[in-house]
NURO-739091 format. One record per residue: y, z, x of N, C-alpha, C, CB in turn; residue number from 0; residue in three letters. Coordinates in Angstrom, 3 decimals, decimal comma, m for minus. Atoms other than C-alpha are relative to their C-alpha. Glycine has a CB too. Example, Ala and Ser with C-alpha at 12.3 -4.5 7.8 and 13.67 -1.06 7.14 Angstrom:
2
<rec n_c2="m1,190" n_c3="0,000" n_c1="0,890" ca_c2="m4,500" ca_c3="7,800" ca_c1="12,300" c_c2="1,200" c_c3="0,000" c_c1="0,900" cb_c2="0,027" cb_c3="1,246" cb_c1="m0,992" i="0" aa="ALA"/>
<rec n_c2="m1,190" n_c3="m0,060" n_c1="m0,820" ca_c2="m1,060" ca_c3="7,140" ca_c1="13,670" c_c2="1,090" c_c3="0,730" c_c1="m0,770" cb_c2="0,462" cb_c3="m1,415" cb_c1="0,414" i="1" aa="SER"/>
***
This chain:
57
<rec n_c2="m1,203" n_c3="0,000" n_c1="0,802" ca_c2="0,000" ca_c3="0,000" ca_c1="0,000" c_c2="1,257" c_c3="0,000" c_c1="0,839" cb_c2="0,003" cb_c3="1,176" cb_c1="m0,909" i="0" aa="UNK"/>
<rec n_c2="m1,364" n_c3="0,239" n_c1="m0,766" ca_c2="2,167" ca_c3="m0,105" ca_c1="2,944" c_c2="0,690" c_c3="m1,218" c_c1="m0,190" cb_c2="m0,169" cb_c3="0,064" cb_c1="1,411" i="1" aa="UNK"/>
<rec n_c2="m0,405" n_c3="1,113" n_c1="0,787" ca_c2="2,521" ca_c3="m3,656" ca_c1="2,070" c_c2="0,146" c_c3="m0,648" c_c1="m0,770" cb_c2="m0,052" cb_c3="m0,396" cb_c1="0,028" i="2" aa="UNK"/>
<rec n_c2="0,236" n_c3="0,774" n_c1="1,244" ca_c2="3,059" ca_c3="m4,225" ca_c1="m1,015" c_c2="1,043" c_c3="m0,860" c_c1="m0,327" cb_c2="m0,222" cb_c3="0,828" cb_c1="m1,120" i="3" aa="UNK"/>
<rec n_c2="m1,307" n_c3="1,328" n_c1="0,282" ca_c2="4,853" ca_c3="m7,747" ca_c1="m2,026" c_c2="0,539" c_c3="0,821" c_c1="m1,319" cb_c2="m0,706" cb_c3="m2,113" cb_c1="m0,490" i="4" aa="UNK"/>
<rec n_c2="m1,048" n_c3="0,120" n_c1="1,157" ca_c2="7,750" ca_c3="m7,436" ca_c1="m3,962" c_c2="0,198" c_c3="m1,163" c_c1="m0,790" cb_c2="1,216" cb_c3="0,212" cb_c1="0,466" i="5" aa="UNK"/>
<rec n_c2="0,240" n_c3="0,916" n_c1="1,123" ca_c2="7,088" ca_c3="m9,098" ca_c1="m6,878" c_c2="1,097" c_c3="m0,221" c_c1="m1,477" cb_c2="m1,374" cb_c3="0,523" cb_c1="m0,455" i="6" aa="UNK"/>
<rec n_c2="m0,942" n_c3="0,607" n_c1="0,565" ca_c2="10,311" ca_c3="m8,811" ca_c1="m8,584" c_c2="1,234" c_c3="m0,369" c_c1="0,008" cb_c2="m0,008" cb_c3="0,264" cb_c1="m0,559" i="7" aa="UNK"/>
<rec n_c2="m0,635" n_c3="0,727" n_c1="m0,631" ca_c2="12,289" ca_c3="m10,441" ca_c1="m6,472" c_c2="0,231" c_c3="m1,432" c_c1="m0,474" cb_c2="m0,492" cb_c3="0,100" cb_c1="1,045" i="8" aa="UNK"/>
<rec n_c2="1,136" n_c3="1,441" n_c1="0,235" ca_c2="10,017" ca_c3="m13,263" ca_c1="m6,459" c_c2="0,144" c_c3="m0,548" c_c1="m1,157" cb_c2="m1,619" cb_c3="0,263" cb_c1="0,008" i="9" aa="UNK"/>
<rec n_c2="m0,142" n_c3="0,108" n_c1="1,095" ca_c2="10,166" ca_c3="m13,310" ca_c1="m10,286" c_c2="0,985" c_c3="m0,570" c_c1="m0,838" cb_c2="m0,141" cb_c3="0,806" cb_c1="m0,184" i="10" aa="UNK"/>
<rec n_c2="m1,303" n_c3="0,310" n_c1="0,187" ca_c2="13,945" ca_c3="m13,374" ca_c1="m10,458" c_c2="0,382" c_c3="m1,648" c_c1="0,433" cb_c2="0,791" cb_c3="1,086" cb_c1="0,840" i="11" aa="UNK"/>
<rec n_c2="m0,099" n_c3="1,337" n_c1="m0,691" ca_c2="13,971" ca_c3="m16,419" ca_c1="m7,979" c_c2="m1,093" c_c3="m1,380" c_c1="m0,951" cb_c2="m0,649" cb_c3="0,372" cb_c1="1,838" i="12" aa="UNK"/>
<rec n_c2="0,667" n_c3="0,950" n_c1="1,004" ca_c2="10,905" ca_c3="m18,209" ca_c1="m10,303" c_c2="1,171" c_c3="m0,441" c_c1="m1,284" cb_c2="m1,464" cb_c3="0,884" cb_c1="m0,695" i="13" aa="UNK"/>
<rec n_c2="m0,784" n_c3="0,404" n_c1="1,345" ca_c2="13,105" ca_c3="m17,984" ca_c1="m13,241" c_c2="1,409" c_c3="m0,545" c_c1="0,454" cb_c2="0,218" cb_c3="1,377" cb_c1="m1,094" i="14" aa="UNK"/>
<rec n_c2="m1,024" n_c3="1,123" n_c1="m0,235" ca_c2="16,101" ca_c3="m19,226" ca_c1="m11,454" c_c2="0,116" c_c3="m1,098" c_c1="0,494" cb_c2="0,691" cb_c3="0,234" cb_c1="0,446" i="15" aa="UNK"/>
<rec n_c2="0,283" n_c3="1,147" n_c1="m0,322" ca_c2="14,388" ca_c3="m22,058" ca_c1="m10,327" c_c2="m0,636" c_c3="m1,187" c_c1="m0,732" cb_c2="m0,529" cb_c3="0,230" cb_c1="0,808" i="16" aa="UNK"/>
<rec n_c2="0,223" n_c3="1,079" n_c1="1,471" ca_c2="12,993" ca_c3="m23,402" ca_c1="m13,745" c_c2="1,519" c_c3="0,221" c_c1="m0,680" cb_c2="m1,564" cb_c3="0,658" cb_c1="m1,393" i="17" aa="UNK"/>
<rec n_c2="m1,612" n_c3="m0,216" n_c1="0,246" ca_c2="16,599" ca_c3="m22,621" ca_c1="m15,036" c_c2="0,891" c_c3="m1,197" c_c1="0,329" cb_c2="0,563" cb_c3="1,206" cb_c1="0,919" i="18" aa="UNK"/>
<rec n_c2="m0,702" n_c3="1,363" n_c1="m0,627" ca_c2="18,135" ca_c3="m25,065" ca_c1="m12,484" c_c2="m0,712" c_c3="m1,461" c_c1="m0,513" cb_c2="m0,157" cb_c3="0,066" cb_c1="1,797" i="19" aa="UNK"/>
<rec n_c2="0,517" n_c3="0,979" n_c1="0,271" ca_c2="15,174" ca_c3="m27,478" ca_c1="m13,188" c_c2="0,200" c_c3="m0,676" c_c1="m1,442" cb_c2="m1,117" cb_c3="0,275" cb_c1="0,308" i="20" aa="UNK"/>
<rec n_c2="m0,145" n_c3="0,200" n_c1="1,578" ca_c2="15,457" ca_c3="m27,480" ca_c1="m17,177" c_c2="1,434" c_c3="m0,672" c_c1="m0,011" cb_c2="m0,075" cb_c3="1,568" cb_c1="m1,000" i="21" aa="UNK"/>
<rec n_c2="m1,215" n_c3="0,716" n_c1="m0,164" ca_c2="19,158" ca_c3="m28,102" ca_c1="m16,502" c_c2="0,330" c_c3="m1,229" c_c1="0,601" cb_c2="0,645" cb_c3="0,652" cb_c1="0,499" i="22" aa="UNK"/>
<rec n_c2="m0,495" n_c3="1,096" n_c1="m0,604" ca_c2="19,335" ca_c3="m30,795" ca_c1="m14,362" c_c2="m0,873" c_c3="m1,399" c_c1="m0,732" cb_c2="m0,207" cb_c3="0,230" cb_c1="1,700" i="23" aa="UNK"/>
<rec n_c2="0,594" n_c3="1,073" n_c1="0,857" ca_c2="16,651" ca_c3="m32,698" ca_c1="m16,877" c_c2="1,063" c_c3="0,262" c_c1="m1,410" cb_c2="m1,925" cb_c3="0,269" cb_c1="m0,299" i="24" aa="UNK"/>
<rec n_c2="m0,850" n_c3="m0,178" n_c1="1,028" ca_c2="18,775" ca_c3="m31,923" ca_c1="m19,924" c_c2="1,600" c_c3="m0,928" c_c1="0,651" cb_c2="0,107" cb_c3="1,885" cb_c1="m0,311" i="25" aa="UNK"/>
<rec n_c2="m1,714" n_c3="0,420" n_c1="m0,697" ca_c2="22,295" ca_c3="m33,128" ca_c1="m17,656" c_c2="m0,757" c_c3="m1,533" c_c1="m0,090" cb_c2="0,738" cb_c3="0,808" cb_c1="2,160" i="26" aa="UNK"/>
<rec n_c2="0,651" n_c3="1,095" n_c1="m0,227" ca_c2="19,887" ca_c3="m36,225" ca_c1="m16,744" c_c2="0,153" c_c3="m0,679" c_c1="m0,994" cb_c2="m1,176" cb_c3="0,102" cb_c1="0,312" i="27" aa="UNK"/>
<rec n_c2="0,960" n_c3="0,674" n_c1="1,434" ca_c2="18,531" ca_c3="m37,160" ca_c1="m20,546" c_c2="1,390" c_c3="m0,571" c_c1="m0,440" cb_c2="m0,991" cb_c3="1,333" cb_c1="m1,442" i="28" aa="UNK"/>
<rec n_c2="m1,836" n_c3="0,657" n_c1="0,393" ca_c2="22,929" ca_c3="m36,899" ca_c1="m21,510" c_c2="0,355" c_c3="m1,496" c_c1="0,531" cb_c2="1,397" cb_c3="1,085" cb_c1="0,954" i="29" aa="UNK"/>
<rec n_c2="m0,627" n_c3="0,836" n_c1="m0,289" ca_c2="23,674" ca_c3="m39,110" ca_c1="m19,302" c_c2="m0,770" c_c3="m1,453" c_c1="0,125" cb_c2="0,588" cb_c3="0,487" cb_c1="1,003" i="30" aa="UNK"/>
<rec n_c2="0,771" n_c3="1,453" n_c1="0,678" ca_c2="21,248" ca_c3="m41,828" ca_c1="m20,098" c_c2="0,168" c_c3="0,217" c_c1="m1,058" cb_c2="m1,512" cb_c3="m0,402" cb_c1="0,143" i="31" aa="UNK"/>
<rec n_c2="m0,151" n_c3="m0,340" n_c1="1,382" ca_c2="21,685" ca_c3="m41,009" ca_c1="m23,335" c_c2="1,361" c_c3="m0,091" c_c1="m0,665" cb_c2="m0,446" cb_c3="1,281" cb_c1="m0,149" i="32" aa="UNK"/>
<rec n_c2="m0,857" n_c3="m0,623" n_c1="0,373" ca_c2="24,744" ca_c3="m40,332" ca_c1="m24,024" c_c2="0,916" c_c3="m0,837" c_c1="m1,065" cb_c2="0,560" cb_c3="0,473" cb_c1="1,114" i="33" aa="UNK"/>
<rec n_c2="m1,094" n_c3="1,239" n_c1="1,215" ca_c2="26,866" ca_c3="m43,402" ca_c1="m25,488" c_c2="m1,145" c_c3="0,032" c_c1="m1,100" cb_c2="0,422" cb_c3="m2,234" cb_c1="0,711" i="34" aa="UNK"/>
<rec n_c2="0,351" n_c3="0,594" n_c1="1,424" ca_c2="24,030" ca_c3="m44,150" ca_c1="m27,811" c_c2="m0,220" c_c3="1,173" c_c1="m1,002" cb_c2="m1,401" cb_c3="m0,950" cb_c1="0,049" i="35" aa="UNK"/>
<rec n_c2="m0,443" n_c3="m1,579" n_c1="0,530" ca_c2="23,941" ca_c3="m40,091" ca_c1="m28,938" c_c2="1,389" c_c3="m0,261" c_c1="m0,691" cb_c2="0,216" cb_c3="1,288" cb_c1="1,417" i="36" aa="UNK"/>
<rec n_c2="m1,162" n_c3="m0,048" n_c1="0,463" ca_c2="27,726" ca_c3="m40,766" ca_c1="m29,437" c_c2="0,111" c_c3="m1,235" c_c1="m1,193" cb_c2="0,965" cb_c3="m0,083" cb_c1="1,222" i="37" aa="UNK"/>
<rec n_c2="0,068" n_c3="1,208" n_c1="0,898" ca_c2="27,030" ca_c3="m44,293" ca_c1="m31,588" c_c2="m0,314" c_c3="0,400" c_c1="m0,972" cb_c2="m0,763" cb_c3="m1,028" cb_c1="0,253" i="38" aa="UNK"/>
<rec n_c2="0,350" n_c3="m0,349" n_c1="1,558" ca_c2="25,047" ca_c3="m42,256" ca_c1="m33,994" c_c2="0,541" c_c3="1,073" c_c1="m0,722" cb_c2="m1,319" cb_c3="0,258" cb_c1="m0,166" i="39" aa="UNK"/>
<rec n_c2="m0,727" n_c3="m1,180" n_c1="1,416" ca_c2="27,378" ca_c3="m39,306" ca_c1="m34,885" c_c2="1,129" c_c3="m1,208" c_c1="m0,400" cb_c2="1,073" cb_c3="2,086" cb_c1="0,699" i="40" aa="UNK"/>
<rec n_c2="m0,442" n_c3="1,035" n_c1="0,296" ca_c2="29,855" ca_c3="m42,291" ca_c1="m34,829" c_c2="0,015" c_c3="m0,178" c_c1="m1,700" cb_c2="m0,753" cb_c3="m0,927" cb_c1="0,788" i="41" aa="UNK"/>
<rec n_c2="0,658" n_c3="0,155" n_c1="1,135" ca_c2="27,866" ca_c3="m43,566" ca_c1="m37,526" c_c2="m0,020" c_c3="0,759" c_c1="m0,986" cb_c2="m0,954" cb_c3="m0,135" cb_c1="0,181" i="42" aa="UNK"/>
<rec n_c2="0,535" n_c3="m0,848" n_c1="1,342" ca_c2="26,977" ca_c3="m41,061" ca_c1="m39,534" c_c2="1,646" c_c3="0,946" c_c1="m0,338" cb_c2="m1,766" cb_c3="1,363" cb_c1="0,529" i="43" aa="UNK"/>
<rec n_c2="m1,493" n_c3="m0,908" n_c1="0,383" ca_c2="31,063" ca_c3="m39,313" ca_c1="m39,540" c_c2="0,427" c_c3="m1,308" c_c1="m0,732" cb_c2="1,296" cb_c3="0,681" cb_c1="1,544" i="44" aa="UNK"/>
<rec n_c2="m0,102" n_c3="0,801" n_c1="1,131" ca_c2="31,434" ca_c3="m43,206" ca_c1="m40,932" c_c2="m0,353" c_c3="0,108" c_c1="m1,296" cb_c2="m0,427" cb_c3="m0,822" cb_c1="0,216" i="45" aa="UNK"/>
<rec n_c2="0,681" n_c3="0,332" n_c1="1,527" ca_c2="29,113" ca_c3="m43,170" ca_c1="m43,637" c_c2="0,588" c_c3="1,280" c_c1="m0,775" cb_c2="m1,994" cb_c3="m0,050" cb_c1="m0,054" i="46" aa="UNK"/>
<rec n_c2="m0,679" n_c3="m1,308" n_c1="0,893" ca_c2="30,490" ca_c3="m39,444" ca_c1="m44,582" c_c2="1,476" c_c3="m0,036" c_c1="m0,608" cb_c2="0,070" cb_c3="1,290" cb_c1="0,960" i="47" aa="UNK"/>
<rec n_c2="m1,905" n_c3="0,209" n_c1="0,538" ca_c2="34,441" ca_c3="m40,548" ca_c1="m44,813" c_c2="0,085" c_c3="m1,169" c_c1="m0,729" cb_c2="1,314" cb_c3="m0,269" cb_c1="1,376" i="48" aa="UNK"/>
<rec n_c2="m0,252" n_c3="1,226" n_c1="0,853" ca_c2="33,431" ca_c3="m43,765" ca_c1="m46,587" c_c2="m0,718" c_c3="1,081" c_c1="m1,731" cb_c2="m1,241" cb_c3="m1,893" cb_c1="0,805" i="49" aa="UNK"/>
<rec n_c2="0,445" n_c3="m0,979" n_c1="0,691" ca_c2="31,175" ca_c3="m41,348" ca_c1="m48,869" c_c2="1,310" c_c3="0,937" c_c1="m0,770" cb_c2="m0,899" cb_c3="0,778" cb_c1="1,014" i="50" aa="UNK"/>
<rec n_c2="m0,883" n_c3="m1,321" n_c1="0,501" ca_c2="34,121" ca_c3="m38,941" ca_c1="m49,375" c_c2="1,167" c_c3="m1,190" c_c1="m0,807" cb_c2="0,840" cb_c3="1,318" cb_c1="1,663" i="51" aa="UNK"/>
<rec n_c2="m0,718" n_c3="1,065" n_c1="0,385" ca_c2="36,623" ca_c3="m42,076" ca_c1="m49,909" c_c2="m0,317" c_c3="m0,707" c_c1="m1,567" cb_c2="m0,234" cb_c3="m0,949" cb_c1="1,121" i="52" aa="UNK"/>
<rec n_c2="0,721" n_c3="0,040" n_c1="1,281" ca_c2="34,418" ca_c3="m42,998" ca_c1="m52,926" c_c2="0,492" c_c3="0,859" c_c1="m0,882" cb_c2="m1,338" cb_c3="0,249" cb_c1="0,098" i="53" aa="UNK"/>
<rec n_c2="0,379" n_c3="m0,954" n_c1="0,445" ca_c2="33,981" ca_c3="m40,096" ca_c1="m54,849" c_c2="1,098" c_c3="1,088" c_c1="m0,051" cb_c2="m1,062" cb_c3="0,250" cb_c1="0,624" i="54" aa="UNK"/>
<rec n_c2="m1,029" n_c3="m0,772" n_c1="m0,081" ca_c2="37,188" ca_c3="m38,337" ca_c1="m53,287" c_c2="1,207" c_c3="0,164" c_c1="m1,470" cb_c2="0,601" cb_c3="m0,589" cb_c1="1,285" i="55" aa="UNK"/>
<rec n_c2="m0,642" n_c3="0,352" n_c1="0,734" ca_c2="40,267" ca_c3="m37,944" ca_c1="m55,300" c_c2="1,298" c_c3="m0,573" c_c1="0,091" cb_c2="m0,073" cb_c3="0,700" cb_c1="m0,516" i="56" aa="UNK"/>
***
């Protein structure tokens, strides 16, 4: 027991290293992604103000 690994060190550093990883695929997916993400709220804030334009008063 004189040597016992410190294991929550180690632990801290695991989780801040899926942390970084999850993030930099999420930053990734945006930026391939991203204009055509923006085309479809686009879209769909169209179809809601033509919707409201209708029906409005």
């Amino acid at each position: 027991m004189l040597f016992a690994p410190k294991e929550k060190g180690q632990g801290l550093v695991e989780y801040a290293l899926i942390l970084v990883l999850v993030s930099v695929v999420v930053i990734a997916i945006l930026l391939a992604l991203g204009t055509e993400i923006g085309n479809v709220f686009s879209a769909i804030q169209d179809q809601m103000q033509g919707a409201q334009g209708v029906g409005g008063s």
